[in-house]
mmCIF file of the N, C-alpha and C atoms, coordinates in Angstrom:
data_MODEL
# 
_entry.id   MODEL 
# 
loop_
_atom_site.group_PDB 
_atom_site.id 
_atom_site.type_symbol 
_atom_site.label_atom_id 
_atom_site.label_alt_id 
_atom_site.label_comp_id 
_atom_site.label_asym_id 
_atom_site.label_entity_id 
_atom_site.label_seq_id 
_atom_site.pdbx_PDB_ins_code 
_atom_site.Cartn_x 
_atom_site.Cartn_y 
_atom_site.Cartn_z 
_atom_site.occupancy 
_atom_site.B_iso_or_equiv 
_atom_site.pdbx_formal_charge 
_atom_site.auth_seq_id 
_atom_site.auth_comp_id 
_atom_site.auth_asym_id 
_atom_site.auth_atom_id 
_atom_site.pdbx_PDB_model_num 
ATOM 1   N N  . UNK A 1 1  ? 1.257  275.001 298.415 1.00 0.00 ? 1  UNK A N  1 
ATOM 2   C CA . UNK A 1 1  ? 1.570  273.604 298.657 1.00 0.00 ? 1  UNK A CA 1 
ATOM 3   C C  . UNK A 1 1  ? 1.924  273.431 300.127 1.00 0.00 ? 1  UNK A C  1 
ATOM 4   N N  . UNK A 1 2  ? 1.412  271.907 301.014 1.00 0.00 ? 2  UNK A N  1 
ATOM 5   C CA . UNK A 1 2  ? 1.669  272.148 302.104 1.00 0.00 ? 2  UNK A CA 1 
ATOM 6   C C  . UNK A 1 2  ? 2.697  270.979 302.069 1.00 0.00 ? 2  UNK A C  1 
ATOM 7   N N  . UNK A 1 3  ? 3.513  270.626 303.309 1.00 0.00 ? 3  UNK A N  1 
ATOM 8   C CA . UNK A 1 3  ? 4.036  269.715 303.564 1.00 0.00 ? 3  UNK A CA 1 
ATOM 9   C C  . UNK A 1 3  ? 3.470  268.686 304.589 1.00 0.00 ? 3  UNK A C  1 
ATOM 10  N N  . UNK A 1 4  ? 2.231  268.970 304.796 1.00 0.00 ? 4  UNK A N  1 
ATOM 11  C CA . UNK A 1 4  ? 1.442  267.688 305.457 1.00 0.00 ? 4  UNK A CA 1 
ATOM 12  C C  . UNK A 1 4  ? 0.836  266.969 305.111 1.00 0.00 ? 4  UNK A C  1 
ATOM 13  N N  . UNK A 1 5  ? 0.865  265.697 305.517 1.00 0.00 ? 5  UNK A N  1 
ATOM 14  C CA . UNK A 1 5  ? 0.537  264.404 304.709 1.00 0.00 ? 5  UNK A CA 1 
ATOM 15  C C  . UNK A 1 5  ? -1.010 264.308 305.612 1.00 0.00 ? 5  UNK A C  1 
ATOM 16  N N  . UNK A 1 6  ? -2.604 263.799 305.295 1.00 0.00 ? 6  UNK A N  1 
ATOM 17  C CA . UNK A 1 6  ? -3.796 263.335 305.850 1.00 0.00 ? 6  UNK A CA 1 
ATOM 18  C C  . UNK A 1 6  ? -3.057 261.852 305.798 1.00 0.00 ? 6  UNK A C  1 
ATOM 19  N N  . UNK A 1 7  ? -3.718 261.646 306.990 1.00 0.00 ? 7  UNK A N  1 
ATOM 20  C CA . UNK A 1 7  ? -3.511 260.028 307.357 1.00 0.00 ? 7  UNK A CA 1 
ATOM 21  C C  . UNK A 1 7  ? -3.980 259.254 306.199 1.00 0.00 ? 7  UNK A C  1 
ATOM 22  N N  . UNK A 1 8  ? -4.713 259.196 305.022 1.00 0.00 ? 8  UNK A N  1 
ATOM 23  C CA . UNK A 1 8  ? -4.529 258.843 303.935 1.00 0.00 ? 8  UNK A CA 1 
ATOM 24  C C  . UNK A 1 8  ? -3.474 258.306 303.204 1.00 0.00 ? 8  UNK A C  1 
ATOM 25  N N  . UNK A 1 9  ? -2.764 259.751 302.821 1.00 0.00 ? 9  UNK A N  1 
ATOM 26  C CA . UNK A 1 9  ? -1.608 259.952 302.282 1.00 0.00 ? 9  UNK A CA 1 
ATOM 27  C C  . UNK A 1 9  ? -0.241 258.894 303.336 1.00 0.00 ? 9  UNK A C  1 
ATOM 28  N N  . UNK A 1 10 ? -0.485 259.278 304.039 1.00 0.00 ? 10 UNK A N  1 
ATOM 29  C CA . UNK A 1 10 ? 0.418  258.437 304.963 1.00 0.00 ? 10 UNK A CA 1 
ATOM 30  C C  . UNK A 1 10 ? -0.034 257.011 304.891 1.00 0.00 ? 10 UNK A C  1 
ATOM 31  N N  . UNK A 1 11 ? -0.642 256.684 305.161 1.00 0.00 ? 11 UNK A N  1 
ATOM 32  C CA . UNK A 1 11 ? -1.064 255.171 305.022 1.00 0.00 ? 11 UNK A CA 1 
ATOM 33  C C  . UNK A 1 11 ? -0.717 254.732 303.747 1.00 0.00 ? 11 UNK A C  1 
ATOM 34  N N  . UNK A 1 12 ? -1.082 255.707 302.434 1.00 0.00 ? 12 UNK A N  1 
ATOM 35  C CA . UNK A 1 12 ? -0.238 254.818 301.006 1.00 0.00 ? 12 UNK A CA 1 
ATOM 36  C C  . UNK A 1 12 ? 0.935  254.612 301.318 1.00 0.00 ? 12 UNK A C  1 
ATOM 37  N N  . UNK A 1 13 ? 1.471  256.130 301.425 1.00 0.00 ? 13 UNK A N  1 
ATOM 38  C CA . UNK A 1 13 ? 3.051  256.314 301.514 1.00 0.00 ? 13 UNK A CA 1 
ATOM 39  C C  . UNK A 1 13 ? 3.729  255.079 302.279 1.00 0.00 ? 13 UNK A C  1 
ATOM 40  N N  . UNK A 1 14 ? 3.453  254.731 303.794 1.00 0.00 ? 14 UNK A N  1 
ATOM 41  C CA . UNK A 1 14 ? 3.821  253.496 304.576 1.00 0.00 ? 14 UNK A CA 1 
ATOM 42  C C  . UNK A 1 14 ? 3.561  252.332 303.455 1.00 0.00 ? 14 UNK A C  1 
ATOM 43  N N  . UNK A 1 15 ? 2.553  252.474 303.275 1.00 0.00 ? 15 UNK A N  1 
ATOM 44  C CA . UNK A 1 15 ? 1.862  250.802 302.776 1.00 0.00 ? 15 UNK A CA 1 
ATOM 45  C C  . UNK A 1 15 ? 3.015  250.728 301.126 1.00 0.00 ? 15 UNK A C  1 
ATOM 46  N N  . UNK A 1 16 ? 3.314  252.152 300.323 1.00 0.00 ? 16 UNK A N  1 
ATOM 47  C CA . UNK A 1 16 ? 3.496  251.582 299.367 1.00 0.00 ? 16 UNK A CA 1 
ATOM 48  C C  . UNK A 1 16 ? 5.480  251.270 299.905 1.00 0.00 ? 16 UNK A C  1 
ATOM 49  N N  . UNK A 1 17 ? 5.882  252.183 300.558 1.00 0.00 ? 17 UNK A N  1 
ATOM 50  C CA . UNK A 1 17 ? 7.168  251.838 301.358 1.00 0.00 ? 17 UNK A CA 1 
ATOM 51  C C  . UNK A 1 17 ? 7.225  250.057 302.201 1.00 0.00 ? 17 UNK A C  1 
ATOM 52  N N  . UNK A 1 18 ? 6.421  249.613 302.490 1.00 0.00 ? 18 UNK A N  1 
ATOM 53  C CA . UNK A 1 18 ? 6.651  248.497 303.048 1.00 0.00 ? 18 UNK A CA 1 
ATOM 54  C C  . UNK A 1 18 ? 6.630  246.906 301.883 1.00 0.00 ? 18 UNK A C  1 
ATOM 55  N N  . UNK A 1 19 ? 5.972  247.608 300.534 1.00 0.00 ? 19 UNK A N  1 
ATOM 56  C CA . UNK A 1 19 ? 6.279  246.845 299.699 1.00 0.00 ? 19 UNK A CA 1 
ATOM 57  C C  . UNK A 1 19 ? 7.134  246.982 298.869 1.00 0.00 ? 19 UNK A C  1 
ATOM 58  N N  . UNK A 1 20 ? 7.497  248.012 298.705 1.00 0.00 ? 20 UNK A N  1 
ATOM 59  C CA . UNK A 1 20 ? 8.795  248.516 297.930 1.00 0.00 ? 20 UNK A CA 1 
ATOM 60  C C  . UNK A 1 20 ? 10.484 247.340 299.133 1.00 0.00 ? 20 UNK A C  1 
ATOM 61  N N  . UNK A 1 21 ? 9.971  247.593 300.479 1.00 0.00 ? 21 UNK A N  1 
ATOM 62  C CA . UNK A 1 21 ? 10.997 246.219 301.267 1.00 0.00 ? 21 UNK A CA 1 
ATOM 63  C C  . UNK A 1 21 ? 10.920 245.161 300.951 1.00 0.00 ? 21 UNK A C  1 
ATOM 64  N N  . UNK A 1 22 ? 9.627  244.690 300.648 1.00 0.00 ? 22 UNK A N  1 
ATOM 65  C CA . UNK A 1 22 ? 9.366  243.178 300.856 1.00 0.00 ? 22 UNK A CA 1 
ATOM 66  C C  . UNK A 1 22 ? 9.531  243.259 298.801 1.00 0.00 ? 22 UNK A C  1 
ATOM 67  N N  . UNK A 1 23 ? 9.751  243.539 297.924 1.00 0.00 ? 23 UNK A N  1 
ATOM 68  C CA . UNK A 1 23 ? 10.212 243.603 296.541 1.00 0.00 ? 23 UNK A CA 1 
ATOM 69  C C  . UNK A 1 23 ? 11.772 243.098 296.689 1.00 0.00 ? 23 UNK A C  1 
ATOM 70  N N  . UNK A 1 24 ? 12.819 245.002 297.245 1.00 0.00 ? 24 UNK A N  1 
ATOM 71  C CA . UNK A 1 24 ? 14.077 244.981 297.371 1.00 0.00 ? 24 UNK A CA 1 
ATOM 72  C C  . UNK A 1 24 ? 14.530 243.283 298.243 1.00 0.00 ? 24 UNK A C  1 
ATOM 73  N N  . UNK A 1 25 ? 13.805 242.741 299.263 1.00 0.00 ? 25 UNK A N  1 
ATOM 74  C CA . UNK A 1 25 ? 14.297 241.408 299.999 1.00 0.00 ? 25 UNK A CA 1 
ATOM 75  C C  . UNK A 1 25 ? 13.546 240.242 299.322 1.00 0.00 ? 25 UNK A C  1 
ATOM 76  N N  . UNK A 1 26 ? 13.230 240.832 298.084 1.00 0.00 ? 26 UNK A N  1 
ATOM 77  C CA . UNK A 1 26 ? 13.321 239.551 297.293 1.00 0.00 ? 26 UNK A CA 1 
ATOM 78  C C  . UNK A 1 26 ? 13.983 239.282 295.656 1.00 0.00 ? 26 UNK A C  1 
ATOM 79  N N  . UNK A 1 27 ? 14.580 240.316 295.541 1.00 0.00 ? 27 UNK A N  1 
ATOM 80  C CA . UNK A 1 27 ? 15.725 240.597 294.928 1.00 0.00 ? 27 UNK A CA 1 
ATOM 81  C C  . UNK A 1 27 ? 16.833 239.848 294.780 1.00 0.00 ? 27 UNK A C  1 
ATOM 82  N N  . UNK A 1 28 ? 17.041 239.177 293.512 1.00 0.00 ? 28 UNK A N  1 
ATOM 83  C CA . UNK A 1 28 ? 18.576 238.736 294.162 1.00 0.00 ? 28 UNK A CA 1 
ATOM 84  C C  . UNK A 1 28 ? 19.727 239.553 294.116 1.00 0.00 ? 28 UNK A C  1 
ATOM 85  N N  . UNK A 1 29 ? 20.753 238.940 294.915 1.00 0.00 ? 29 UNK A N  1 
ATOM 86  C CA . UNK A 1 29 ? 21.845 239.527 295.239 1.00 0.00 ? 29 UNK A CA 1 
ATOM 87  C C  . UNK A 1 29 ? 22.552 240.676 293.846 1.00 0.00 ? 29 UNK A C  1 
ATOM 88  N N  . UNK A 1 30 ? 22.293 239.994 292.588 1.00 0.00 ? 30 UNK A N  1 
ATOM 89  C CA . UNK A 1 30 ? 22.764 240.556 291.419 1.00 0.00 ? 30 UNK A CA 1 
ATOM 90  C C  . UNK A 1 30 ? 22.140 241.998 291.306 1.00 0.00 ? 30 UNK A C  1 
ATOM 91  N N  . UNK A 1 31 ? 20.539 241.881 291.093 1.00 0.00 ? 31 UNK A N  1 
ATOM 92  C CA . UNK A 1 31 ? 19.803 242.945 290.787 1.00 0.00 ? 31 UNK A CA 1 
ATOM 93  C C  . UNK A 1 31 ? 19.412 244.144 292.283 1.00 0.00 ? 31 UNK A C  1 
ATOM 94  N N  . UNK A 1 32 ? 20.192 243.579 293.340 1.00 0.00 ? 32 UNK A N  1 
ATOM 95  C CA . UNK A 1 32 ? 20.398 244.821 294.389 1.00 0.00 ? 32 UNK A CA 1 
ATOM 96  C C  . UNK A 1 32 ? 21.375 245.250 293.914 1.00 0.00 ? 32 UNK A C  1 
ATOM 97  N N  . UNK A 1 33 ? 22.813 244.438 293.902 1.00 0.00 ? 33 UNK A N  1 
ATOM 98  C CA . UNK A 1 33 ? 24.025 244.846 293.451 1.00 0.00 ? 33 UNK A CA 1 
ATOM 99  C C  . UNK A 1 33 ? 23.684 245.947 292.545 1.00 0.00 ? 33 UNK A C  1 
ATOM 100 N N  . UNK A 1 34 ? 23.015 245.946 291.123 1.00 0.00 ? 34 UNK A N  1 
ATOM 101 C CA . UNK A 1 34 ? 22.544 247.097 290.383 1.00 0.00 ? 34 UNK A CA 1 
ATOM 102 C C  . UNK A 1 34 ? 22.309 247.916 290.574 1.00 0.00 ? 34 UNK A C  1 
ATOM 103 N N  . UNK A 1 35 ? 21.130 247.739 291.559 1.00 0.00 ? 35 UNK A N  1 
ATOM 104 C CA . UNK A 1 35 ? 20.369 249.148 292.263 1.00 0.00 ? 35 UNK A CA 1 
ATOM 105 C C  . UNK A 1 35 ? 21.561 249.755 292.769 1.00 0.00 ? 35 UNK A C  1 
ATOM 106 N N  . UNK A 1 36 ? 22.144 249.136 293.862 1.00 0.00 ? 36 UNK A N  1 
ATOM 107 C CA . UNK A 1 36 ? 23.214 249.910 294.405 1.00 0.00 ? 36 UNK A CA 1 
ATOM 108 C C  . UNK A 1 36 ? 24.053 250.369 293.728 1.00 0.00 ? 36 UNK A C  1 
ATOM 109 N N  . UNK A 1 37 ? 24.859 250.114 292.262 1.00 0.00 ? 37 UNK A N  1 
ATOM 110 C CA . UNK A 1 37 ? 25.276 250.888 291.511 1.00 0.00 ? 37 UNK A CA 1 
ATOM 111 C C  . UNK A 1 37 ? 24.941 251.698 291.121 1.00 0.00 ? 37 UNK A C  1 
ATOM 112 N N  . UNK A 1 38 ? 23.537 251.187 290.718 1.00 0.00 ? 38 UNK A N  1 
ATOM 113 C CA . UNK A 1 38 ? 22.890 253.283 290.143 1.00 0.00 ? 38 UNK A CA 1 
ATOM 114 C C  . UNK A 1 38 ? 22.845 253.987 291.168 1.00 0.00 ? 38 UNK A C  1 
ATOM 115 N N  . UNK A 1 39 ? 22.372 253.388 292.664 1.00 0.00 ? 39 UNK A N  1 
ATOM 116 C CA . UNK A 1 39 ? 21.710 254.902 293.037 1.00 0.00 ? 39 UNK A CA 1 
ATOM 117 C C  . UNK A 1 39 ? 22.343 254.959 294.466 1.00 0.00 ? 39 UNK A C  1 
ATOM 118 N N  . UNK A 1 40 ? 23.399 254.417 294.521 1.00 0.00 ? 40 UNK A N  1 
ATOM 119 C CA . UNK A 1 40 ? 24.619 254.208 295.737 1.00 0.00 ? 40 UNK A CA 1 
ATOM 120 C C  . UNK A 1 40 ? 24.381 253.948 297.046 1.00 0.00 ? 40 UNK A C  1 
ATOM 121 N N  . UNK A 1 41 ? 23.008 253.549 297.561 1.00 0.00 ? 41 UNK A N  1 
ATOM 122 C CA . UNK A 1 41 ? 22.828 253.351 298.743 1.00 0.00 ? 41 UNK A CA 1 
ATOM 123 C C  . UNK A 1 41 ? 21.169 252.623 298.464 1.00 0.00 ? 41 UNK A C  1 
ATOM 124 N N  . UNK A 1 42 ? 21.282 251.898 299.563 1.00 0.00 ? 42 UNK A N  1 
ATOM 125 C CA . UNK A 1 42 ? 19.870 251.042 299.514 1.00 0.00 ? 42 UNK A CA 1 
ATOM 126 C C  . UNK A 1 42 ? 18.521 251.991 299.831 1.00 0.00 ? 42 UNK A C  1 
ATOM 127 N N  . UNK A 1 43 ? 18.773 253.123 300.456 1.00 0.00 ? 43 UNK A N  1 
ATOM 128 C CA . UNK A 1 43 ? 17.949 253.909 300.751 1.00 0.00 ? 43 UNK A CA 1 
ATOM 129 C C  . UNK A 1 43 ? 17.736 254.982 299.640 1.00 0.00 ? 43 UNK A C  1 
ATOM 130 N N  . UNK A 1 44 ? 18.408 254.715 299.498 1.00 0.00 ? 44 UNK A N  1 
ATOM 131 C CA . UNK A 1 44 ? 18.871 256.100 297.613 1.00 0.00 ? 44 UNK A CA 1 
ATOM 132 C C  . UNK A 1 44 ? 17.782 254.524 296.409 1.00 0.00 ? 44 UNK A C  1 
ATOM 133 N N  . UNK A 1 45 ? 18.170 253.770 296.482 1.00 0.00 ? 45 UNK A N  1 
ATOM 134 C CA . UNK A 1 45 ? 17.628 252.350 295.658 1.00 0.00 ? 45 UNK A CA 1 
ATOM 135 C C  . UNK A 1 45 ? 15.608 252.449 296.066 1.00 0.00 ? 45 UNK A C  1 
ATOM 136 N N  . UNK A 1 46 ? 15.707 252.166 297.178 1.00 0.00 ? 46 UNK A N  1 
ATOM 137 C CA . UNK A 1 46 ? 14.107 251.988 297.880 1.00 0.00 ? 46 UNK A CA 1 
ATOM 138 C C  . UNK A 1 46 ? 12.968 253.208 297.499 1.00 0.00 ? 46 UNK A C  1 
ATOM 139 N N  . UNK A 1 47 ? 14.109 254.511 297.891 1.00 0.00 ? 47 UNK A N  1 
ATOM 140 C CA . UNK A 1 47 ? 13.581 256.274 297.327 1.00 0.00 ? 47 UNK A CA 1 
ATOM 141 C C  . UNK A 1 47 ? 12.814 255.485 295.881 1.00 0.00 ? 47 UNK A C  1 
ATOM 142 N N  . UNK A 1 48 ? 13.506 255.365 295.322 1.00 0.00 ? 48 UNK A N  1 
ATOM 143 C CA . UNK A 1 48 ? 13.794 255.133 293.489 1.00 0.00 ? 48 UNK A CA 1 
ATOM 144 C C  . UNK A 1 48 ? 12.504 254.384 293.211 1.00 0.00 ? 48 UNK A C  1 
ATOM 145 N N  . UNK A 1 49 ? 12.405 253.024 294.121 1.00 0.00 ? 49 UNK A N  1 
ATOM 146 C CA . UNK A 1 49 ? 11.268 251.862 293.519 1.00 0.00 ? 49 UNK A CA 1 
ATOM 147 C C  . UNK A 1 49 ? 10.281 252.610 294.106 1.00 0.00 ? 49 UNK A C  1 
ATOM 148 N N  . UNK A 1 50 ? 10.049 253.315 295.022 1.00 0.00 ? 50 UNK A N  1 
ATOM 149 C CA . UNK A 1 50 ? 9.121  253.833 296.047 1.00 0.00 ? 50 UNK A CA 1 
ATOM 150 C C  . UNK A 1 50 ? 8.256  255.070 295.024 1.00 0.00 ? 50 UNK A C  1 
ATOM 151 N N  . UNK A 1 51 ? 9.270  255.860 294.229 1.00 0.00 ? 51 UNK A N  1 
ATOM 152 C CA . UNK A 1 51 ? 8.772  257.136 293.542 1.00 0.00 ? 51 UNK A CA 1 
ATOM 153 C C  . UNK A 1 51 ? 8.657  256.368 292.538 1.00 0.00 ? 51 UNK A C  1 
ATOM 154 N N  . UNK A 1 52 ? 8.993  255.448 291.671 1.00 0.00 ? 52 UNK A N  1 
ATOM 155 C CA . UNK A 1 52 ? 8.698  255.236 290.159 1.00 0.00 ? 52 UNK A CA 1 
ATOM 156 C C  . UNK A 1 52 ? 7.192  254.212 290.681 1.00 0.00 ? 52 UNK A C  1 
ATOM 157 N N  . UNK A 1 53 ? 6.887  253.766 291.870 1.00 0.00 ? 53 UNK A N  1 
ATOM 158 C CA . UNK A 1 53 ? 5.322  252.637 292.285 1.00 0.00 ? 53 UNK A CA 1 
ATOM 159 C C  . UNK A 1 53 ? 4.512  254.175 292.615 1.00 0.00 ? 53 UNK A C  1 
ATOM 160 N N  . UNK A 1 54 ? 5.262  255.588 293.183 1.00 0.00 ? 54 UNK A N  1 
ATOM 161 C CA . UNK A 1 54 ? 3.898  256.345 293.465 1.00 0.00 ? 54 UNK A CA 1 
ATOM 162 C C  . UNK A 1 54 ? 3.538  256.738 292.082 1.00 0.00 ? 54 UNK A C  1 
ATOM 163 N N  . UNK A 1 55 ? 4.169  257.203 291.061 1.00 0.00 ? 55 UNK A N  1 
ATOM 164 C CA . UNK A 1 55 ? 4.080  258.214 289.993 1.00 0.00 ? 55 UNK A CA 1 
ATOM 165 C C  . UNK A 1 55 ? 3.334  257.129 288.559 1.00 0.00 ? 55 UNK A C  1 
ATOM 166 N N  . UNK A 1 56 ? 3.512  255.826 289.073 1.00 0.00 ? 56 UNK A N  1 
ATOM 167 C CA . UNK A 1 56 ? 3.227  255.097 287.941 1.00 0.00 ? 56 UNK A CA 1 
ATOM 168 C C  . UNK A 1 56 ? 1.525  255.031 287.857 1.00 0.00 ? 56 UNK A C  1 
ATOM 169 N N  . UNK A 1 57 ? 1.128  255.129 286.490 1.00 0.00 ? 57 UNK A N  1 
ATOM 170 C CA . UNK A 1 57 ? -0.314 254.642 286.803 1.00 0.00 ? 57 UNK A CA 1 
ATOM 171 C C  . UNK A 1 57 ? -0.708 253.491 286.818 1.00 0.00 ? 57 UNK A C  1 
ATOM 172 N N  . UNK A 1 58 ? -1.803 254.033 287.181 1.00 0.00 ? 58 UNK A N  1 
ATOM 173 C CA . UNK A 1 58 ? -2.947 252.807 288.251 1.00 0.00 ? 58 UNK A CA 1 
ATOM 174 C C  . UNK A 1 58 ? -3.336 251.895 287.043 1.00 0.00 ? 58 UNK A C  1 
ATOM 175 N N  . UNK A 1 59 ? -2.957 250.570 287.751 1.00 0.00 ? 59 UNK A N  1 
ATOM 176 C CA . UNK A 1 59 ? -3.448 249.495 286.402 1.00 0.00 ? 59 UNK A CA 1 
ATOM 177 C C  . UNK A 1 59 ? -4.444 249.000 286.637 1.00 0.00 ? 59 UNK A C  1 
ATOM 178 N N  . UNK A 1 60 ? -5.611 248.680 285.300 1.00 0.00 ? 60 UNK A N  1 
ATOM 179 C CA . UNK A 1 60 ? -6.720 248.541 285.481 1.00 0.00 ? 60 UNK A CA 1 
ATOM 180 C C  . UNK A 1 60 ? -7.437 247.349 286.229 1.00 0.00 ? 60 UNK A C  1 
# 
């Protein structure tokens, strides 16, 4: 296994990270509040939406 990403991989990774922001900033205040309870930091929260949008499958 390597730890390098092909500009591919990087381009999801960015692209699916920049919607995982524009999701969390449209959030209301309540359902961040949540996130931030479960997963104690907005960056610990973003990780979270970021890995459950890579791992999920592809809808038809």
């Amino acid at each position: 296994m390597t730890d390098d990403f092909s500009e591919t991989q990087a381009s999801v990774l960015i692209g699916t990270a920049e919607k995982m922001i524009e999701i969390w900033n449209r959030l209301s205040p309540e359902k961040q509040a949540a996130l931030l309870a479960r997963f104690g930091t907005e960056e610990n929260a973003l990780a979270a939406l970021v890995t459950t949008q890579l791992v999920a499958p592809a809808k038809p």
